[in-house]
C-alpha positions in Angstrom: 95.6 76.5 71.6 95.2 77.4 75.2 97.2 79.8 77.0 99.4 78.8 80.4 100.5 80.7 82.5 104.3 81.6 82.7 106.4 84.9 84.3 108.5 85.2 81.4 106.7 84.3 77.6 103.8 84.0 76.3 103.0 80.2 76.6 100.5 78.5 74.0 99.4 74.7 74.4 97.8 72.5 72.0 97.1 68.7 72.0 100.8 67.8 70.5 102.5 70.8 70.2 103.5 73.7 73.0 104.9 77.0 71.6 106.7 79.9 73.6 107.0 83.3 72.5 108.6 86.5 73.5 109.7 89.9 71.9 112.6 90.1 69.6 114.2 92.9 72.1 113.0 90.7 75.3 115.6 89.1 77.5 117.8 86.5 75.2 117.0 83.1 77.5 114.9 81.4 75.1 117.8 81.5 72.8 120.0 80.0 75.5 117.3 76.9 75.9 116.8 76.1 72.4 120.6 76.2 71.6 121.1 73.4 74.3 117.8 71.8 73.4 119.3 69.3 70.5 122.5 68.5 72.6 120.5 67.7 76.5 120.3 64.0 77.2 117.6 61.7 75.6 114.3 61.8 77.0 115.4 64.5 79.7 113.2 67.2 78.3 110.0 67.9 75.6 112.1 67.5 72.1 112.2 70.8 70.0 110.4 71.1 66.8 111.1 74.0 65.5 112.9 77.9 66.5 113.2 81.3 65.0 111.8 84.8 64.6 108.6 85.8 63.1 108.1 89.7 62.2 103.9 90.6 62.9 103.7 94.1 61.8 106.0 96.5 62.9 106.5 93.7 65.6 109.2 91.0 65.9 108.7 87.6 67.9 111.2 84.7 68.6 109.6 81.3 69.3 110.0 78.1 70.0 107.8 75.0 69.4 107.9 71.8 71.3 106.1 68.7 71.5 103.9 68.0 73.6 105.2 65.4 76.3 102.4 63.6 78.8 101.9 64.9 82.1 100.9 67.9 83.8 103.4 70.1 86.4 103.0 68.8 90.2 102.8 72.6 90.8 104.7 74.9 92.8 104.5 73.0 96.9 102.9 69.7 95.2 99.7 70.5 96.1 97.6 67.6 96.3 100.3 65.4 96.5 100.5 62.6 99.5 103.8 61.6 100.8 104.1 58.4 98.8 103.6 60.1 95.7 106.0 63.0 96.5 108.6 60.5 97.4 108.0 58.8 94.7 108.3 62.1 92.0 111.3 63.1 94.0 113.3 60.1 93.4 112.7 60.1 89.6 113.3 63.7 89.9 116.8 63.2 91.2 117.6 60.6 89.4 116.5 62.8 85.7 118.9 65.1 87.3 121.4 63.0 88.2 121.5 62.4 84.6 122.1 65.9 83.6 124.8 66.5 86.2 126.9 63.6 84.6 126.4 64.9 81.2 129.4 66.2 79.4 128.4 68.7 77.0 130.3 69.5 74.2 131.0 71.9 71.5 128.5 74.2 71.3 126.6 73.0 74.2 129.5 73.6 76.3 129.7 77.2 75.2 126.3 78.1 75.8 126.2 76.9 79.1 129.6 78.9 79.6 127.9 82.3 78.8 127.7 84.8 81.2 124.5 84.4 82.8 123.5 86.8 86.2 121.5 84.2 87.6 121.4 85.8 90.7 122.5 82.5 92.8 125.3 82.0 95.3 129.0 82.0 93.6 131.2 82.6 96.6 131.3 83.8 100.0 133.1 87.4 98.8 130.5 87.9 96.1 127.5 87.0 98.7 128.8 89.3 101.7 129.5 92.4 98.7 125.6 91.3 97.8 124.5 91.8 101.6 127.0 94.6 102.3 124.7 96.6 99.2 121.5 95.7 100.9 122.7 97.2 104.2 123.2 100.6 101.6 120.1 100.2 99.5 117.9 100.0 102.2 117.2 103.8 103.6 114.2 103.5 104.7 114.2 100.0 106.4 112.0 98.0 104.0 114.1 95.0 105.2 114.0 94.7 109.1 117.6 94.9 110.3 117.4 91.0 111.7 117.1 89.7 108.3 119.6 91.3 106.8 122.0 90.4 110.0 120.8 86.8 109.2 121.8 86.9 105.8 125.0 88.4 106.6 125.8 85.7 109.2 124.7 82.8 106.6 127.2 85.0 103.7 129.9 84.5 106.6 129.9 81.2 106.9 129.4 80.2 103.3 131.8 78.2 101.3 134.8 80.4 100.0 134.0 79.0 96.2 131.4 77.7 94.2 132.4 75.7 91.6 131.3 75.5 87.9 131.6 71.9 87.5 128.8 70.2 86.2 125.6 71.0 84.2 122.8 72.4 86.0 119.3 73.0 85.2 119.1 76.3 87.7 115.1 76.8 88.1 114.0 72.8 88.5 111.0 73.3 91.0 108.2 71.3 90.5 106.3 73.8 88.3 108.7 72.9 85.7 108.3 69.5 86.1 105.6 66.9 84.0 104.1 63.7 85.6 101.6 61.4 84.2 100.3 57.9 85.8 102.7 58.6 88.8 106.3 58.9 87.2 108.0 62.5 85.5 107.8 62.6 82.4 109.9 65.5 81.7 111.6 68.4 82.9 111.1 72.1 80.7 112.3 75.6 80.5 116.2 75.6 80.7 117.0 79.0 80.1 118.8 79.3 83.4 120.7 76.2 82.2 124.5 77.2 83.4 127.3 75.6 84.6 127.4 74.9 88.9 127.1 72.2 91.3 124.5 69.7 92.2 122.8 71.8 95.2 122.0 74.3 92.8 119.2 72.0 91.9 118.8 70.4 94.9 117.3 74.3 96.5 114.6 73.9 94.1 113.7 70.6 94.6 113.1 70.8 98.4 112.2 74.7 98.9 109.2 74.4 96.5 108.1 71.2 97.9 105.7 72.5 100.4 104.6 70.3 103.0 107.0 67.2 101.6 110.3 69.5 102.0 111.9 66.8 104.2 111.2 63.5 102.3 112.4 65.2 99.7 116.1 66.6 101.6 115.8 62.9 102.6 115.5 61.6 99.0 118.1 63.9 98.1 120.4 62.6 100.4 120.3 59.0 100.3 120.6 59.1 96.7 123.5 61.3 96.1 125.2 60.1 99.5 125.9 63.6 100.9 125.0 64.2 104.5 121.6 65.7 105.5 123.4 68.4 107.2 125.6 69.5 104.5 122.9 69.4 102.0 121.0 71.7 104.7 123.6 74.3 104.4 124.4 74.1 100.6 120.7 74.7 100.1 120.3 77.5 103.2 123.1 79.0 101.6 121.5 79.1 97.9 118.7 80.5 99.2 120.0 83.3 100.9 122.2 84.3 98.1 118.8 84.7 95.6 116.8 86.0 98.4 119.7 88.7 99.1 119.8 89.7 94.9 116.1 89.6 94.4 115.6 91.9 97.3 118.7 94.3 96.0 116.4 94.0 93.0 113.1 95.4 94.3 114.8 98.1 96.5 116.8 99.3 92.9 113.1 99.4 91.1 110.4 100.0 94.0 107.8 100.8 91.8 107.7 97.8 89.8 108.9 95.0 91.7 106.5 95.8 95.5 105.0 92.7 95.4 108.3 90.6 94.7 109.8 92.4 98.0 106.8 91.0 100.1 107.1 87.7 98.5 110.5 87.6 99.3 110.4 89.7 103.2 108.5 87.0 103.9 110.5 84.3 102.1 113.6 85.9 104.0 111.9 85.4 107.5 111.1 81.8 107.2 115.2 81.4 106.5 116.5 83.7 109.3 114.0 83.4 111.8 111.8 80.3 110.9 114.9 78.5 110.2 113.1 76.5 107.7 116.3 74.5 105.9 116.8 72.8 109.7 113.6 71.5 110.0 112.9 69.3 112.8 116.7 69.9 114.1 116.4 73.6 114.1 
């Protein structure tokens, strides 16, 4: 089996099977993923073969083996892609999703996806100002340059009183977790930030890790799901803002180990505030 690569397990595939490991005392989102595995609609996502824990040594392992669907991930930005084939992936995209946003889980399913889950995203405009309002603490020695941070407070201050936790939501859907083969998706993977939300909390990930194609695919977004371009705008600058302001509060908490997440995201942050990069060609 060949190794892939992947931030958070150890990721093995073969030529029908893919298997995902992680330590016993690791974080507990694989379990969340394989308990909704069986109960996701058909044909959404790789089927589950087989789960549990496997002691090697004075080591213990959970894992989780899937079959191997066709396809290989567009990638983070679609590199490679030409616009008719990202418009193309992106309307089979939202329409998978569209799927999963009118599916009424059940039973266990429900519950899962009801489990606390500090996700990090946007879940109200009091929770996202308290989340800025820390930065403004955190941040002695000025890692964050005082523009940003008034950006993200001005885009906290306008944001929606409430988020709602109305419809299943896949949470981390950006085109590295996506397969495609002969031109169509084939699947979407790795649900362990499945949750309860709303439809823009997919949408953010579908356009921001787009690359070049980000606005075919707000456009795609849009005319499929009827919302206005410059709502969706906002529900995704919004989204982003809110995981930009945690993942920063993040790195500023633990400096040693996450340096090169607080440049990723500094420079993330400036293309929102100052780049403006949700308005596009308006902005």
């Amino acid at each position: 089996m060949t190794p892939a690569d992947s931030d958070s397990h150890h990721v093995f595939v073969g030529a029908d099977v893919v298997v995902k490991l992680i330590d016993a005392d690791g974080h507990a989102r694989l379990d969340r993923e394989v308990a909704l595995a069986s109960h996701l609609p058909a044909g959404l996502t790789a089927p589950l073969l087989d789960s549990g824990s496997h002691r090697l040594g004075e080591r213990e392992v959970r894992y989780a083996c899937y079959a191997r669907v066709p396809g290989v991930a567009p990638g983070m930005g679609m590199p490679g892609a030409d616009g008719a084939t990202a418009r193309s992936l992106a309307q089979e995209a939202v329409r998978r999703l569209g799927v999963l946003h009118a599916w009424t889980p059940a039973g266990s399913a429900e519950r899962t996806l009801r489990e606390p889950l500090d996700h990090g995203g946007f879940t109200g405009r009091s929770a996202f100002l308290a989340e800025v309002e820390g930065l403004f603490a955190l941040d002695r020695r000025g890692v964050v340059p005082r523009p940003l941070l008034d950006g993200l407070a001005a885009i906290a201050a306008r944001a929606p009183q409430h988020a709602r936790a109305a419809v299943p939501v896949h949470a981390d859907c950006h085109w590295g977790n996506w397969l495609a083969h002969q031109g169509g998706v084939t699947a979407l993977l790795d649900f362990e930030w499945a949750r309860f939300g709303e439809p823009a909390d997919d949408w953010i990930f579908l356009a921001r890790f787009s690359g070049a194609h980000m606005e075919a695919v707000l456009d795609v977004i849009a005319g499929a799901t009827e919302t206005c371009l410059e709502e969706l705008r906002a529900q995704c600058e919004v989204r982003e803002a809110a995981y930009l302001a945690s993942d920063l509060r993040i790195a500023l908490e633990q400096p040693d180990t996450s340096e090169r997440m607080a440049a990723d995201r500094l420079q993330a942050l400036e293309e929102l505030v100052v780049g403006r990069i949700w308005w596009g060609p308006t902005r």
